[in-house]
N, C-alpha and C positions, 0 to 999 in steps of 0.2 A: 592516766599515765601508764598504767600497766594491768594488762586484761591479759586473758579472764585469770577471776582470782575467786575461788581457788583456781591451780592450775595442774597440769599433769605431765607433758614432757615437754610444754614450750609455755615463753611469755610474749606479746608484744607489748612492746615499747614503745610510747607514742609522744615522746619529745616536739610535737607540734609549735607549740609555742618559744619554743627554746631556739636561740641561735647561737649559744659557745660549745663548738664542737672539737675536742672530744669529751666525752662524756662515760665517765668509767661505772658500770653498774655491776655493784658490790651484793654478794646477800651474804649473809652473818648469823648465826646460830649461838645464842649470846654475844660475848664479845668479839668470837673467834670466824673471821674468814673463811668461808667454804666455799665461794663462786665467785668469778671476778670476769666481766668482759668489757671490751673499750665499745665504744658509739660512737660513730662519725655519720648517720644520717637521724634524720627528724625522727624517724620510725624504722622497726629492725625488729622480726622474732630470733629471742635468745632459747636457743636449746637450752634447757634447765634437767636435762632428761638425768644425770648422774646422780641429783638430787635425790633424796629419800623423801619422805612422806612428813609430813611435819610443819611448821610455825616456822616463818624465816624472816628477819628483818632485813628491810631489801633500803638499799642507798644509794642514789646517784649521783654523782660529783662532778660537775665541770671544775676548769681552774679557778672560776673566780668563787667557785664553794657550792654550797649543796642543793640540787637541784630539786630532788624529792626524798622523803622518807620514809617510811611505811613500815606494812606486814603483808604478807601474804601466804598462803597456806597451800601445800602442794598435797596432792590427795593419795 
């Protein structure tokens, strides 16, 4: 779903099997929102470049609920 991990100033997105679009992809540094971009195709690199270096819990959410969940670590 989301490569390469670790990552450094982008992700891809690879929603392949997913068909409710849009698709809002959250990362979180505990509870607190730091990055937020919307999805409207299967696959899409998100510049994550503003990020810092560190452990981020990454979330995806269509409307009818949560598509993935994860971590991933930017270098």
């Amino acid at each position: 779903m989301i490569s390469p991990n670790p990552f450094s100033d982008f992700v891809i997105v690879d929603l392949a099997t997913h068909d409710d679009f849009p698709v809002d992809f959250l990362v979180f540094v505990g509870d607190k929102e730091v990055f937020r971009n919307r999805i409207f195709t299967s696959k899409k690199i998100v510049d994550v470049s503003e990020l810092k270096a560190g452990t981020y819990r990454v979330c995806m959410q269509a409307e009818k609920g949560i598509v993935y969940e994860g971590y991933c670590s930017k270098l």
